[in-house]
N, CA, C and O of each residue as an XYZ file, in Angstrom:
312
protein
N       0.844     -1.142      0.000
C       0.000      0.000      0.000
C       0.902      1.219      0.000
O       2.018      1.052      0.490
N       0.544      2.624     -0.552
C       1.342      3.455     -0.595
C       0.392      4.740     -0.084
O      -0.829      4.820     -0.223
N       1.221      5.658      0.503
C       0.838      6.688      0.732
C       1.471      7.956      0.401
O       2.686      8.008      0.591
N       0.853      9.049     -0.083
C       1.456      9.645     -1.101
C       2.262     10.892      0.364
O       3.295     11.539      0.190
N       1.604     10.901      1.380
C       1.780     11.713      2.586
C       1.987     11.096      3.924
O       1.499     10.070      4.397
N       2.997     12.136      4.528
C       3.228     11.581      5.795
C       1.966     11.343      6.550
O       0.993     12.095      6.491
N       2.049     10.016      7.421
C       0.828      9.980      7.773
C       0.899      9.237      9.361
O       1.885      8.521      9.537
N       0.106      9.340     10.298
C       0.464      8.392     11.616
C      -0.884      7.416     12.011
O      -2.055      7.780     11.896
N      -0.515      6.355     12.406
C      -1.470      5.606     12.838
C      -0.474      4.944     14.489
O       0.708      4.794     14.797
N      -2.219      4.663     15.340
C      -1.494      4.042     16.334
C      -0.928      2.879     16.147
O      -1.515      1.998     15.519
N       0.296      2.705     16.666
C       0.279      2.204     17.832
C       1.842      3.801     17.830
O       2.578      4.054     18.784
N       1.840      4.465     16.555
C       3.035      5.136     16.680
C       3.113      6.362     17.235
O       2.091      7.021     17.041
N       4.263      7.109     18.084
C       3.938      8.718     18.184
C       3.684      9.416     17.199
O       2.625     10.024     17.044
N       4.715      9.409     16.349
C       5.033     10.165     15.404
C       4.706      9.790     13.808
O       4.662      8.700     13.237
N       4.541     10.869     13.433
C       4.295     10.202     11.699
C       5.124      9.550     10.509
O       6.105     10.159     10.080
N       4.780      8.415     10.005
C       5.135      8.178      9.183
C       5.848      8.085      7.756
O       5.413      7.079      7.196
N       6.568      8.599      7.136
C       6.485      9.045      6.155
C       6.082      8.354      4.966
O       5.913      7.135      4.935
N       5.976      8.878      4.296
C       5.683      8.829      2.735
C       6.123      7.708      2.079
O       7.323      7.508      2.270
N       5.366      6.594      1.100
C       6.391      5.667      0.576
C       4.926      4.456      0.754
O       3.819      4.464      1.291
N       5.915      3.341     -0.209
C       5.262      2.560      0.068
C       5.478      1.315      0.921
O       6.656      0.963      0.880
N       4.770      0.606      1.618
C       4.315     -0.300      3.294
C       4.388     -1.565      2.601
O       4.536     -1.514      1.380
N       4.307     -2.721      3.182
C       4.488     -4.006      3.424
C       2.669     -4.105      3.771
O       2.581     -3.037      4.377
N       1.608     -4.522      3.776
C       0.604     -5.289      4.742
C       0.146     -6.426      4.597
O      -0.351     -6.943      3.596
N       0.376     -6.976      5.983
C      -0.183     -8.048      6.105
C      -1.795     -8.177      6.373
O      -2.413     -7.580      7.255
N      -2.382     -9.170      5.329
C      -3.626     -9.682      6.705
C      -3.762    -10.566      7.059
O      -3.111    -11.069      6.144
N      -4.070    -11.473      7.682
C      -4.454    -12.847      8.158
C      -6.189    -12.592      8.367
O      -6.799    -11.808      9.094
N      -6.677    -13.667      7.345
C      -7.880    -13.617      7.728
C      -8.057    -15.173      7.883
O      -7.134    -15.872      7.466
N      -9.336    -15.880      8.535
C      -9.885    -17.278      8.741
C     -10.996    -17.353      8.041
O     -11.742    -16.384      7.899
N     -11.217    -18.521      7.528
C     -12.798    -18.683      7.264
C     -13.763    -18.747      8.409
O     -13.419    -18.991      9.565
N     -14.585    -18.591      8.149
C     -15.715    -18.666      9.478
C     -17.087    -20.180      8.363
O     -17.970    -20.165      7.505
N     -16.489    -20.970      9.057
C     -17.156    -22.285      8.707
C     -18.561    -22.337      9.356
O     -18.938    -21.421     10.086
N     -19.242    -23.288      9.116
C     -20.587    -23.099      9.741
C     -21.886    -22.426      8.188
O     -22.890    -23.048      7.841
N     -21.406    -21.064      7.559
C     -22.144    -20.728      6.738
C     -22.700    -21.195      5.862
O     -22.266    -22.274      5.460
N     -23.687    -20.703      5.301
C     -23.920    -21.413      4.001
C     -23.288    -20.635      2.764
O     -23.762    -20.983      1.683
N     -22.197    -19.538      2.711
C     -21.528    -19.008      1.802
C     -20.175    -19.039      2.552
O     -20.028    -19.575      3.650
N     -18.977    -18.268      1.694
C     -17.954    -18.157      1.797
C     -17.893    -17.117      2.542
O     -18.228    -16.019      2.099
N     -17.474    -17.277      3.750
C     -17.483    -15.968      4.810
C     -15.961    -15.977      5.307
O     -15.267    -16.971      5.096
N     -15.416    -14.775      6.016
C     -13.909    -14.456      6.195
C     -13.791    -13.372      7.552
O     -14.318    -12.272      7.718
N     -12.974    -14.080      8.339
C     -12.949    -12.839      9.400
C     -11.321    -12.306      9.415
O     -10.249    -12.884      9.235
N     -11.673    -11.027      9.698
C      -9.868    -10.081      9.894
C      -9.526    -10.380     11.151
O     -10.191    -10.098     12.148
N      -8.010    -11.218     11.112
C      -7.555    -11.888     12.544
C      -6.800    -11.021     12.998
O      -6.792    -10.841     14.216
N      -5.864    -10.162     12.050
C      -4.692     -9.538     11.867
C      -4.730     -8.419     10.864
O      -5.365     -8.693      9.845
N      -4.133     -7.083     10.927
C      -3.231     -6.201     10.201
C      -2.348     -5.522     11.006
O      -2.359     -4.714     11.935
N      -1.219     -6.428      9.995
C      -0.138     -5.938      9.905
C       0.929     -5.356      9.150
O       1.170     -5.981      8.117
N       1.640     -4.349      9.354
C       2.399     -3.044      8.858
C       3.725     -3.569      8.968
O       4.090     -4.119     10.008
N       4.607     -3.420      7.801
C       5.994     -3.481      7.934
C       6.332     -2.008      7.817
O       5.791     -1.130      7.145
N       7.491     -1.958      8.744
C       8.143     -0.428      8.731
C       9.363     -0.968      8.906
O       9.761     -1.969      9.501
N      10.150      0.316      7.953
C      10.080      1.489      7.535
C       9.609      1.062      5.902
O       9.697     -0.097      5.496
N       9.209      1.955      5.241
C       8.599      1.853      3.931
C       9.760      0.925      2.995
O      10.973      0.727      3.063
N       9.052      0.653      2.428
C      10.006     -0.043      1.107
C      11.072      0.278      0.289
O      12.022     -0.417     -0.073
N      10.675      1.863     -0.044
C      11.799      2.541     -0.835
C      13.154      3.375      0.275
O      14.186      4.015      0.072
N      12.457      2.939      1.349
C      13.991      3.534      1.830
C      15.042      2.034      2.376
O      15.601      2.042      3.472
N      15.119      1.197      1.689
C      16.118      0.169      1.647
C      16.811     -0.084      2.835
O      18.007     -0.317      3.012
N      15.759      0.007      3.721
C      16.668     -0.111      5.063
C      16.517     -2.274      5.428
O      15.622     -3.078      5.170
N      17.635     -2.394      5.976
C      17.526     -3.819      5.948
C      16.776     -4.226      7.661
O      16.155     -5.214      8.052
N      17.036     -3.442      8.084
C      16.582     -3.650      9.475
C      14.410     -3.314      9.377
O      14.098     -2.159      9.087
N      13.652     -3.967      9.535
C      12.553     -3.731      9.630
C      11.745     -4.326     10.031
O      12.114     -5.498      9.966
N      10.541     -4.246     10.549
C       9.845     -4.410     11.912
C       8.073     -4.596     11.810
O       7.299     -3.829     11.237
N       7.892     -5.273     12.210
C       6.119     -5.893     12.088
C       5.162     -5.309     13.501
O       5.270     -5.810     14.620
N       4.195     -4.115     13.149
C       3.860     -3.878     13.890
C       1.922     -4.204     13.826
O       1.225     -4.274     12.813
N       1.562     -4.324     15.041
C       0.052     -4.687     14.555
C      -0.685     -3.449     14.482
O      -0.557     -2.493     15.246
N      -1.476     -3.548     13.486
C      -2.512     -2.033     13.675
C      -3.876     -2.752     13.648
O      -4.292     -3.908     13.736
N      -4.449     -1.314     13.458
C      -5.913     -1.528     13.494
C      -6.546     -1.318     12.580
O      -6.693     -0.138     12.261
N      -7.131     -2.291     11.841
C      -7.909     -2.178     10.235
C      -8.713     -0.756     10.019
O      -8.517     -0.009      9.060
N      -9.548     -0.546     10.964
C     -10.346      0.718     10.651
C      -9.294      1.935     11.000
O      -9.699      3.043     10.647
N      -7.830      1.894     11.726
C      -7.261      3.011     11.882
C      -6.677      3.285     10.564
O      -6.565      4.463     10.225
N      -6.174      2.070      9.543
C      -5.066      2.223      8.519
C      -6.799      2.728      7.521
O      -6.654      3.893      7.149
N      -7.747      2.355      7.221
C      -8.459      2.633      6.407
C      -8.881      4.378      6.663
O      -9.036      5.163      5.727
N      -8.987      4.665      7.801
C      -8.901      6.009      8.025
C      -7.442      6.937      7.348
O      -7.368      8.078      6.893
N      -6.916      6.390      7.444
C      -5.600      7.377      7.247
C      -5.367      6.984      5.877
O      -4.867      7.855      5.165
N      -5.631      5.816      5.327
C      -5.889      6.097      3.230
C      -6.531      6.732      3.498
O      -5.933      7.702      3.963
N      -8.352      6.966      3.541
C      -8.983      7.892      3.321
C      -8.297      9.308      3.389
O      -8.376     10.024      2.391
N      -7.672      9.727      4.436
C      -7.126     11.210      4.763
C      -5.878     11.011      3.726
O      -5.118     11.215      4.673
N      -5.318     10.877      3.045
C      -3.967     10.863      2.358
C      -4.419     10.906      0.985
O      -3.678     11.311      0.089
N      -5.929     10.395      0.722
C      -6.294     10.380     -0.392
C      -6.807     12.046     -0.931
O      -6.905     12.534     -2.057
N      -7.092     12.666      0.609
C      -8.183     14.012      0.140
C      -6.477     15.325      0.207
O      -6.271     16.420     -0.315
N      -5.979     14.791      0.747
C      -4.351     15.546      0.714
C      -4.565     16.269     -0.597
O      -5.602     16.318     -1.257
N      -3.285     16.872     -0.874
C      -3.081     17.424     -2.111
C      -1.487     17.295     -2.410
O      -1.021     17.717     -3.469
């Protein structure tokens, strides 16, 4: 995923920068249904972004509706 602007989500103080992210999701089926159903177990964020080639980097958990908030806000940016 990329973001065109610095941006912060918890679990961090400070903001993010710019670039593009690693995400993980882990989802499960939820058996029992009579369709194909899926629950979010996990999102997870690799930092630091991709284009800054750092070899050292780090898996942090977030929160699905926090990272969907902050695309939304990066999208109305300029």
């Amino acid at each position: 995923m990329t973001f065109n602007n610095p941006f912060r989500l918890p679990p961090f103080d400070e903001n993010l920068p710019a670039g593009s992210y690693v995400l993980i999701v882990d989802d499960e089926d939820i058996s029992g249904t009579t369709f194909i159903a899926y629950r979010r177990v996990a999102t997870l964020l690799q930092v630091p972004a991709v284009a800054l080639g750092l070899t050292q980097q780090e898996i942090y958990s977030i929160d699905h509706n926090d990272l969907t908030q902050a695309l939304q806000t990066d999208r109305t940016l300029p």
